[in-house]
C-alpha positions in Angstrom: 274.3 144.2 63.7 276.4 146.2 66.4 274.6 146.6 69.7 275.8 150.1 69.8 274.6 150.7 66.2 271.0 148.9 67.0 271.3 151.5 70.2 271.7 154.3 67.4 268.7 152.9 65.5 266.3 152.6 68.7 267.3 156.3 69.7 266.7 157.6 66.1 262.9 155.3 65.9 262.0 157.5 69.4 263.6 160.8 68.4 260.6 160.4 65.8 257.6 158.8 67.5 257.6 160.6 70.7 256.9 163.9 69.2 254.8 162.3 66.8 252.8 160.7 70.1 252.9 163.9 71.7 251.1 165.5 68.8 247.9 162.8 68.3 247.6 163.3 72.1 247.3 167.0 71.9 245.1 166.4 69.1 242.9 164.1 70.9 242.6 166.3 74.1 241.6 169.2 71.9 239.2 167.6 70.2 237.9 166.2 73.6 237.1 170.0 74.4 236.1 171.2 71.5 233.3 168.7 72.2 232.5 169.7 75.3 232.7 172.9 73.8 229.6 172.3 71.8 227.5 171.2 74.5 227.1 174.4 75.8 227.4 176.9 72.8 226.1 174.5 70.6 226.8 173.4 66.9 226.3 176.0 64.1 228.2 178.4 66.8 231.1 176.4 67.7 231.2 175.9 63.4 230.7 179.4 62.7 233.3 180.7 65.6 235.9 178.3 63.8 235.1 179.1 60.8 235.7 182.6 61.7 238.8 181.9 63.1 240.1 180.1 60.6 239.3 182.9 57.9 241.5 185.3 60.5 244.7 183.4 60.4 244.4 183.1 56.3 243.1 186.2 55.3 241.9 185.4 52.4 240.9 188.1 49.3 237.8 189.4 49.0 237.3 188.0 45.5 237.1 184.1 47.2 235.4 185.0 50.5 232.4 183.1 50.7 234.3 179.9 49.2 236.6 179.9 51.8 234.1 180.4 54.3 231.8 177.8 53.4 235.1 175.3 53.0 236.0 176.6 56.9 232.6 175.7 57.9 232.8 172.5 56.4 236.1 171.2 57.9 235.1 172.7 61.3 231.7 170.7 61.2 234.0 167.5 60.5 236.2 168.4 63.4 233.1 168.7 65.5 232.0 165.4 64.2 236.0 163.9 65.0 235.5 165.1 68.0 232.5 163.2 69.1 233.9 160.8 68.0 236.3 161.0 70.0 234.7 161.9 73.2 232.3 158.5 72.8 235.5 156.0 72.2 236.7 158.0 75.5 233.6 157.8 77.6 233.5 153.9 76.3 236.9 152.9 77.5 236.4 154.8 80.8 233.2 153.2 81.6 234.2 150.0 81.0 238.0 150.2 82.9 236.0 151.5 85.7 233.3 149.1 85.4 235.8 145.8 85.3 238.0 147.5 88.4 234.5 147.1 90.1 233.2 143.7 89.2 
């Protein structure tokens, strides 16, 4: 292989994974406040608000409504649960990279 075409190939790998990165970290920080989020407005609000939202952006007919709804507030309770997760993982790694910079 060419050094300039392994170049091309290396260039063409990160084209692809740095948005890709970019994305799961924007995922993971807004998962992190969505479950913050929850501590203070609580669960079956946070669901219902998402689910709400959710229903906006689709606009569904009137004739599937109440699937739709009950399918939002299914997949926004998952998210929730993703979420803390995510935060615990998080809070994890934290405590212990602090905890070994002090020991």
């Amino acid at each position: 292989m060419d050094p300039q075409d392994f170049v091309i190939w290396i260039i063409r790998i990160l084209k692809w994974l740095i948005p890709a990165l970019i994305r799961v970290a924007i995922f993971t920080f807004q998962c992190l406040a969505l479950s913050f989020l929850t501590w203070w407005r609580g669960v079956p609000a946070t669901v219902r608000r998402i689910a709400q939202q959710w229903l906006e952006i689709i606009n569904p007919d009137s004739e599937h409504d109440e699937f739709f709804y009950k399918a939002a507030c299914v997949v926004a309770f998952l998210t929730v649960v993703v979420a803390w997760v995510i935060s615990a993982f998080v809070t994890v790694w934290l405590v212990r990279w602090i905890w070994f910079r002090i020991v």
